[in-house]
C-alpha positions in Angstrom: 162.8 128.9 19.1 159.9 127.5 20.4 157.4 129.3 23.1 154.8 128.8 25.5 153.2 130.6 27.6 152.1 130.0 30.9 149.4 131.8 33.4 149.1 131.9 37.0 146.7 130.3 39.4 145.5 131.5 42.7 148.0 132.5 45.1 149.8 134.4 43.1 147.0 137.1 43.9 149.0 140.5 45.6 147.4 144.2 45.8 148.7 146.2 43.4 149.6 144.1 40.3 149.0 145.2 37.3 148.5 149.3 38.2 151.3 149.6 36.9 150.8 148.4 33.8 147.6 150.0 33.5 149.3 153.2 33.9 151.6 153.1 31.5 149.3 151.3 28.5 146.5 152.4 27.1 145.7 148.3 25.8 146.1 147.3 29.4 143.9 149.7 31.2 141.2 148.4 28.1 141.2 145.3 29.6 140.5 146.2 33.0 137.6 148.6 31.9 136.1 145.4 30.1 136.3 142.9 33.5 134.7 145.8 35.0 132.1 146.0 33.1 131.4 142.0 32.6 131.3 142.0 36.3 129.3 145.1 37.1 131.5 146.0 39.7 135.2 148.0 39.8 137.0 144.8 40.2 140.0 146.7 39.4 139.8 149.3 42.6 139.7 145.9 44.2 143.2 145.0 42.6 144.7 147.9 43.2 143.8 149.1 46.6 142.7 146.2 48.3 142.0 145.4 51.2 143.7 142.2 50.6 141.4 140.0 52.7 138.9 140.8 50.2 141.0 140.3 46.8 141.9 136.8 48.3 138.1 135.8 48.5 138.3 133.0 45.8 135.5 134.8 43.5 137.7 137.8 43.7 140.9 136.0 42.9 140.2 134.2 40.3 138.9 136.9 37.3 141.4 139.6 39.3 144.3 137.3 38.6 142.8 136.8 34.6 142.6 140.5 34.5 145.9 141.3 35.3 147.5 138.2 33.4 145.3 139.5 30.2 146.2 142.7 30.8 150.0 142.1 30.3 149.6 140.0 27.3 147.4 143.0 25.2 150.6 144.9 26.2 153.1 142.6 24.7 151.0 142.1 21.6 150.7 146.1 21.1 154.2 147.0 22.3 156.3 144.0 20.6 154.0 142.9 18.3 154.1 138.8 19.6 150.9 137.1 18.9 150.3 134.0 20.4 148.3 132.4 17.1 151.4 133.2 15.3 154.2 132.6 17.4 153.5 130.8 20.5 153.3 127.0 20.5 151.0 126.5 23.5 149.4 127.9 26.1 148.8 126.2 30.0 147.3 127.6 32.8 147.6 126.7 36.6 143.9 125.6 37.4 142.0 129.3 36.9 145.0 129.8 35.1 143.5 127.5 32.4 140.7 130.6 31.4 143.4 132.9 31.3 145.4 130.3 28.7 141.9 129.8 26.5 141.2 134.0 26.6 144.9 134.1 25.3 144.4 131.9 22.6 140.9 133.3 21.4 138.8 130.5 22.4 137.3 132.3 24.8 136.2 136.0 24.9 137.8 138.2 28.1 134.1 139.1 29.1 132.8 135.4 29.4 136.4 134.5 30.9 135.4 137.3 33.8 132.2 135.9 34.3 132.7 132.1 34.4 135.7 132.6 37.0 133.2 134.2 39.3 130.8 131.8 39.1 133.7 129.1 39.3 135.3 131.2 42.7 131.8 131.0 44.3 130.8 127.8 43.6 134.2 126.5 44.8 133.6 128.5 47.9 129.6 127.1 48.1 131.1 123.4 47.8 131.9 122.3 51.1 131.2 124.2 54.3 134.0 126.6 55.4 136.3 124.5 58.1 135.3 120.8 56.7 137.9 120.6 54.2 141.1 121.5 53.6 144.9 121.6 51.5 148.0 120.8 52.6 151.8 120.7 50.7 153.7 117.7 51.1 157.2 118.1 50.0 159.9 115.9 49.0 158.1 113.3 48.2 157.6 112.3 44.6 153.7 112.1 43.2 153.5 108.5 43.5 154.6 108.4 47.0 152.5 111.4 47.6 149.1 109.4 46.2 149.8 106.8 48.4 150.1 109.1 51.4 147.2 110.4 50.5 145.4 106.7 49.6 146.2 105.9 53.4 145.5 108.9 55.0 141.6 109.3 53.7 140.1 106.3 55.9 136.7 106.8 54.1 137.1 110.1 53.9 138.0 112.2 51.4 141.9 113.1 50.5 143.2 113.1 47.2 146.5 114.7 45.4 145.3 118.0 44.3 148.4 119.4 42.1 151.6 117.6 41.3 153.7 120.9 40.9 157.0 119.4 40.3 160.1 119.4 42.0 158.8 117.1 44.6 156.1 119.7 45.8 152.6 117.8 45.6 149.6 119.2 47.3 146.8 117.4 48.8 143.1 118.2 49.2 140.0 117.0 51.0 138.3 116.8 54.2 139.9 118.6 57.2 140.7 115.2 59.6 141.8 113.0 56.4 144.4 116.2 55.0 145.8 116.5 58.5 146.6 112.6 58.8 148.2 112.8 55.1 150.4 115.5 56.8 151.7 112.9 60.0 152.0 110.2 57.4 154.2 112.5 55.0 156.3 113.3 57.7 157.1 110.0 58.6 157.5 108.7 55.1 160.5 111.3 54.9 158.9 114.3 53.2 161.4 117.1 53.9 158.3 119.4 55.1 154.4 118.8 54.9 152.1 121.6 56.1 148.7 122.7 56.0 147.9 125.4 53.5 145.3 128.5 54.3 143.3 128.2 52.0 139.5 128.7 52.0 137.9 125.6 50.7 139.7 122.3 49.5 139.8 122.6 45.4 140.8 120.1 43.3 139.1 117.2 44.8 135.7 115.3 44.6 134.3 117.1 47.7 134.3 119.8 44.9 131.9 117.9 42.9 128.9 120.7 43.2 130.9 123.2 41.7 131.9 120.9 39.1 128.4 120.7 38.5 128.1 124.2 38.6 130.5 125.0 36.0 129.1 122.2 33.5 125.6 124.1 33.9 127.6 128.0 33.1 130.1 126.2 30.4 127.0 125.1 28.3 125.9 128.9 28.1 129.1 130.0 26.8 130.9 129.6 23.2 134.2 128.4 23.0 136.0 128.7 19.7 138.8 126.8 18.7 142.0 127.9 20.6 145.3 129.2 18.7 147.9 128.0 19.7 146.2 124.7 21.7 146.1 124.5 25.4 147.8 122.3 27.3 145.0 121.1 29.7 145.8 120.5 33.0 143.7 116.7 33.3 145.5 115.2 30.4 149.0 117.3 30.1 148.3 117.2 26.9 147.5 119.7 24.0 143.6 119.6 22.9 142.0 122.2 20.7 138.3 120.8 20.4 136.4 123.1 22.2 133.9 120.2 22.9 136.6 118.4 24.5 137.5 121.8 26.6 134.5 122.5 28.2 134.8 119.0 29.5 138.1 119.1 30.7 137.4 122.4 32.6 134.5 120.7 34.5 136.9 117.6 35.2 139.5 120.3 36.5 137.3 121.0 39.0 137.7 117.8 40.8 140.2 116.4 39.1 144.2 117.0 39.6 146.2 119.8 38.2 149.3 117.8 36.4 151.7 120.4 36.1 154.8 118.4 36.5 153.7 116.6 33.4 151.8 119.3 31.7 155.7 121.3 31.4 157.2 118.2 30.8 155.2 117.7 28.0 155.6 121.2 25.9 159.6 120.6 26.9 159.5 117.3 24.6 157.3 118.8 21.7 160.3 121.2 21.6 159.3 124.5 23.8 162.6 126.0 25.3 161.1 129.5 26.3 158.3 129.7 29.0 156.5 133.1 29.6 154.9 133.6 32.4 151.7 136.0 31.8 150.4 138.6 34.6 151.5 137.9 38.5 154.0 136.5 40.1 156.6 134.2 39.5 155.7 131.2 40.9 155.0 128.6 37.6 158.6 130.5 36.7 160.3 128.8 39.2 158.4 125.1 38.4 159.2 125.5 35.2 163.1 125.5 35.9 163.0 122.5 38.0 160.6 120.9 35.6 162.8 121.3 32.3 166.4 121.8 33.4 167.1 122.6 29.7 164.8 125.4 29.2 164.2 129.3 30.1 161.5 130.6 32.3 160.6 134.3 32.6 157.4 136.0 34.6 156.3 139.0 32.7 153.8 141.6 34.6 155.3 144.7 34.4 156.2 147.4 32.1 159.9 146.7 32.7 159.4 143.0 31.6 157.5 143.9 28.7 160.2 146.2 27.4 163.4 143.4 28.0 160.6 140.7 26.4 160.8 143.4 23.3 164.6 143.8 23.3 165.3 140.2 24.0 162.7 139.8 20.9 165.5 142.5 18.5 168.4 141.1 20.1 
């Protein structure tokens, strides 16, 4: 049995997740105390009461869904014992995910992870002015069909494939007028639906350059150990454990495109059969199983998940 485990990216954000958890553990409610406190501000009210508008802020988002995806894991490692240095072969993240994956494997501490993913939410935000750039999803079309969509769509602007998710679902980022022409183009090229996405800047592509040079600047300030198990970086879908080489990817990520497709595809041929996903949601889940047809995929961010992951574990 080989494992990996997986952790969510933005959208996966609701009010609510993880209170649960935190109610019933002592190991999770730790780790919500500690976010607090790197972030001198009760970022877990925030995840539990809302309002939502204001979780969904990107500088909210990103260390509340690291929290809650943290969280879960201390839970599984004090209620079943699992350790992810010892028993898990990788770990991947979906874009913020990625700081989630590194706090997992030790390389990065849960304090430092809190505080660069704020920085990383507002500088993403601080990029590009609100309403001059924007994401769309074009799907069923695959990701080379999708670049060139995109290729023809920017007209000197600005519109680049964003994340290949799998499954025929690749989305699209860049400046407002050259996203929305990818969208008529899709349409006409046979995707079964392309539509514009809300969200509030346009990550994932060069127009997010200043935050990439943000994050270079707060990376530099910040030591990252070697991870254990090795992540499975997003810009390479590949396994690296140099940490060197990781605070470079993580600046590229910034701009650069979020290979899932390949990143799965990847741990499925080194042998994974058993994905976990760590904290909200199920969306990676559900990639994962039309990624690698062969393999199991199972969201874990409740205390009801954690106690079938420990008697699926003693089965």
């Amino acid at each position: 049995m080989s494992i990996a485990l997986l952790f969510p990216g933005q959208g996966s954000q609701v009010v609510g997740m993880g209170r649960a958890l935190a109610q019933a553990y002592p190991a999770a409610r730790r780790v919500f105390e500690e976010v607090d406190a790197a972030l001198g501000a009760h970022l877990s009210n925030l995840i539990w009461e809302g309002p939502a508008e204001e979780l969904t802020l990107t500088a909210n988002t990103q260390p509340a869904l690291m929290a809650v995806s943290l969280a879960a894991l201390r839970v599984l490692e004090a209620e079943t014992g699992v350790s992810p240095a010892r028993d898990v072969r990788f770990v991947a993240g979906h874009s913020l995910g990625e700081y989630s994956a590194l706090a997992a494997a030790g390389a990065l501490t849960i304090s430092d992870t809190a505080r660069l993913l704020r920085m990383r939410g507002q500088a993403m935000q601080k990029a590009v002015p609100v309403g001059a750039g924007a994401m769309a999803a074009l799907l069923g079309l695959e990701f080379d069909a999708a670049k060139a969509v995109a290729a023809e769509a920017a007209q000197g602007q600005v519109c680049e494939p964003a994340n290949d998710n799998g499954g025929g679902q690749v989305v699209v980022s860049g400046d407002k007028a050259a996203v929305e022409r990818a969208v008529e183009i899709a349409k006409s090229r046979g995707a079964k639906r392309a539509m514009m996405l809300p969200v509030s800047a346009p990550f994932h592509c060069a127009l997010m350059q200043p935050a990439a040079d943000a994050m270079a600047q707060a990376l530099a300030g910040v030591a990252i150990r070697k991870p254990s198990p090795p992540l499975v970086a997003n810009v390479v879908a590949q396994a690296i454990s140099d940490p060197p080489e990781i605070t470079r990817r993580l600046v590229e990520q910034v701009t650069g495109t979020v290979r899932w497709r390949e990143c799965v595809a990847y741990m499925a041929r080194e042998g994974v059969t058993r994905f976990y996903e760590i904290g909200a949601g199920k969306v990676l889940s559900g990639l994962v199983k039309r990624i690698a047809g062969g393999a199991t995929a199972t969201a874990i961010g409740t205390p009801e998940d954690v106690k079938a992951f420990g008697a699926a574990l003693t089965a």
